[in-house]
C-alpha positions in Angstrom: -32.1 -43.8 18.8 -28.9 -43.5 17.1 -29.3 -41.5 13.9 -26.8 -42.6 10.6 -24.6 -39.9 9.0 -25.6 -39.3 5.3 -23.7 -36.2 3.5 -20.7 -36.0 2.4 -17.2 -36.9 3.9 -15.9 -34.7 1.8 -17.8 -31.7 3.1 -16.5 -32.2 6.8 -13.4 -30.3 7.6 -11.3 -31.1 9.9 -9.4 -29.1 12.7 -6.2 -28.9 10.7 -8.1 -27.3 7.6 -9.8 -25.2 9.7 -6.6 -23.8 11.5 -5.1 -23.2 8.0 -7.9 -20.9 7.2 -7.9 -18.9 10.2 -4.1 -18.5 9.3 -4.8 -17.3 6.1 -7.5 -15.0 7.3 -4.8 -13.5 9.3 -2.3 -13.2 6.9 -4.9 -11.1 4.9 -6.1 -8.9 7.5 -2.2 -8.0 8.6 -1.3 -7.0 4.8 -4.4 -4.7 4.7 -3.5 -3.4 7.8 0.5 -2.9 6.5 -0.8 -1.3 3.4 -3.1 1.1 5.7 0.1 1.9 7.5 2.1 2.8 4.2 2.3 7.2 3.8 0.2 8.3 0.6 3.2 8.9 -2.2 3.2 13.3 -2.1 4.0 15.2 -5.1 4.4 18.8 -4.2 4.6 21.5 -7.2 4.0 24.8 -7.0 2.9 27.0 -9.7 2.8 31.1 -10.4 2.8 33.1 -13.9 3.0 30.3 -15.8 6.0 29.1 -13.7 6.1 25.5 -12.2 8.8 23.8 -10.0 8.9 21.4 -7.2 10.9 22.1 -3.9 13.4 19.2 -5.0 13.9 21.5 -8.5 15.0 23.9 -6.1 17.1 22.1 -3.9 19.1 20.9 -7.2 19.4 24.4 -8.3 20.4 25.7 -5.5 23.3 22.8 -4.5 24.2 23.0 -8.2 25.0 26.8 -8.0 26.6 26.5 -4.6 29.1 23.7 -6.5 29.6 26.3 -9.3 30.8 29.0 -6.6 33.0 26.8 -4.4 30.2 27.1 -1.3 30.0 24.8 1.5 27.8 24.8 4.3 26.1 22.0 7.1 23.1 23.8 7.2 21.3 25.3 3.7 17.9 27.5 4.2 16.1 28.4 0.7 13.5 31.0 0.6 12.2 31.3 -3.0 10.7 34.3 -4.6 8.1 33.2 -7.0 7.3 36.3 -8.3 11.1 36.5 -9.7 11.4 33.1 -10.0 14.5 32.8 -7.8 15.4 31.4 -4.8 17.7 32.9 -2.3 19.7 31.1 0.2 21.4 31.5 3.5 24.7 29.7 4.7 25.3 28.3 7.8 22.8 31.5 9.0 24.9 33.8 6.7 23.7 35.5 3.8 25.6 36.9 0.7 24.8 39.0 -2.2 25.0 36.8 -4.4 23.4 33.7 -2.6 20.6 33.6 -5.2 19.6 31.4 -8.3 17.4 32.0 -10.9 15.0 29.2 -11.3 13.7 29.7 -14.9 
């Protein structure tokens, strides 16, 4: 017995269409997997007596006195002192006396 196809053609995919979708499906999963891959954006800020700053405040504080007193250096290590709201820095593993900003 040979049994007579009744729905609809336009329902019937064919192999083409069905690769497409399995591309797209692809596509998808490999930009949800990227955007898994992407690093949370960080803000960092700390905060003391009232006081806020972030470590790139610093940074820019410190290189911007360093410029004002003619310094130079390859490697730059801060320590900061919230409690007097300055940071203090070392030079090439040399500190000075007056290696210090004031941060406020």
């Amino acid at each position: 017995m040979v049994r007579k196809y009744t729905g609809n053609k336009a329902s019937v995919k064919t192999a083409e269409a069905l690769a497409r979708e399995g591309l797209k499906q692809e596509e998808k999963a490999e930009k949800a997997m990227e955007a898994q891959k992407k690093p949370a954006a960080l803000s960092l800020c700390f905060q003391c007596n009232g006081f806020q700053l972030s470590p790139k405040d610093v940074e820019d504080a410190v290189k911007k006195d360093m410029e004002q007193k003619g310094y130079t250096a390859r490697e730059i290590q801060i320590y900061v002192n919230m409690e007097e709201a300055a940071a203090y820095y070392v030079l090439d593993g040399t500190a000075g006396e007056d290696y210090c900003v004031i941060l406020r």
